[in-house]
N, C-alpha and C positions, 0 to 999 in steps of 0.2 A: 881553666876554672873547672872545681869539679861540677857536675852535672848534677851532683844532688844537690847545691843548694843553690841553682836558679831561681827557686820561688819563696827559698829561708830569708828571713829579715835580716839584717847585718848592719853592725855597727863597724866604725873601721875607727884605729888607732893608725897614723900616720907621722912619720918625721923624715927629711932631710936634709941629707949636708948641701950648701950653697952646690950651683951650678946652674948650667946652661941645660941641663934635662929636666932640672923640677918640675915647669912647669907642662912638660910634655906626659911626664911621669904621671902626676894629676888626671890629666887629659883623659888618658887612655884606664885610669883606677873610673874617673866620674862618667867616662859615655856607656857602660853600659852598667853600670849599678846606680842604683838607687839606694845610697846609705841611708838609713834612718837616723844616723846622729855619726858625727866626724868629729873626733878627737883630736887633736894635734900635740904632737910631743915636740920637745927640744931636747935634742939627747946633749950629752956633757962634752961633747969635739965642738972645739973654737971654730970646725968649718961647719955647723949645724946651721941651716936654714933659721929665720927668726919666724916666731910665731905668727906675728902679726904677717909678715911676708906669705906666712902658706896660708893664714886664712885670705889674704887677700887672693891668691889664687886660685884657689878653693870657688870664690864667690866670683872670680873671672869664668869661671868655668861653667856657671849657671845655679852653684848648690846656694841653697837657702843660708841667709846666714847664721838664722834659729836654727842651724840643723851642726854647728860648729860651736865646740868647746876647747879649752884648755885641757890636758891630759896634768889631771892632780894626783891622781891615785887609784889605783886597780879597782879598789872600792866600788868609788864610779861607775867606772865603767862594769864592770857585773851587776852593778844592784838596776844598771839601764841595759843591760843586758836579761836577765830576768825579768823583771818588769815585764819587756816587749817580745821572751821566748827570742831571741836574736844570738847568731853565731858571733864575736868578736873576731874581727881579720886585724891581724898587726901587720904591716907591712911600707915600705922605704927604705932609709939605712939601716945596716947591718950592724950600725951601730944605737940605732931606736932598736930594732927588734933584739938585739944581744943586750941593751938594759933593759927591757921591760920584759923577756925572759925569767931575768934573773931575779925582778919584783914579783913577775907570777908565782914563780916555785915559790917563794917565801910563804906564800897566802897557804893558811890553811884552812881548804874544802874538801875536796870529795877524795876519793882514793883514785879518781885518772888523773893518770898524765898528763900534761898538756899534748897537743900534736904539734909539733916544727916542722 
């Protein structure tokens, strides 16, 4: 993790496909963060984790369950991103992170780039 944002607020976007690591994967994203708000995406592969399953693990894992949403739209998540000055981390499958890439770029704000 990088070292500079130990003490930035962070929101996370999360999705995966079914397995026998999700919930390990979870584990080790919640023991040392403290997200201010969890999103959850279902990406569009018929092996995608179901919503309801990651929040339920999510909240195995000890996170508050006010602290877990649906992933509707980018929108969202930046206008809760501003609001609370917070980094957005997207991360799980590569197949959440390569569509919600592809919803970022559309958005148009600032003149940076995202970082991948």
């Amino acid at each position: 993790a990088d070292p500079s944002l130990k003490h930035q607020s962070m929101l996370l976007v999360y999705g995966s496909l079914s397995g026998a690591t999700t919930q390990e994967k979870i584990s080790l994203l919640t023991e040392k963060n403290n997200f201010h708000h969890i999103f959850i995406h279902k990406s569009q592969n018929p092996r995608a984790e179901s919503v309801e399953n990651l929040e339920f693990l999510f909240v195995d894992q000890g996170v508050d369950p006010e602290k877990l949403s649906r992933f509707i739209s980018w929108n969202i998540v930046l206008e809760r991103a501003q609001a609370m000055h917070s980094v957005v981390l997207v991360c799980g499958s590569l197949y959440t992170v390569g569509e919600l890439r592809g919803k970022l770029l559309e958005i148009a704000s600032d003149h940076l780039i995202p970082n991948f």
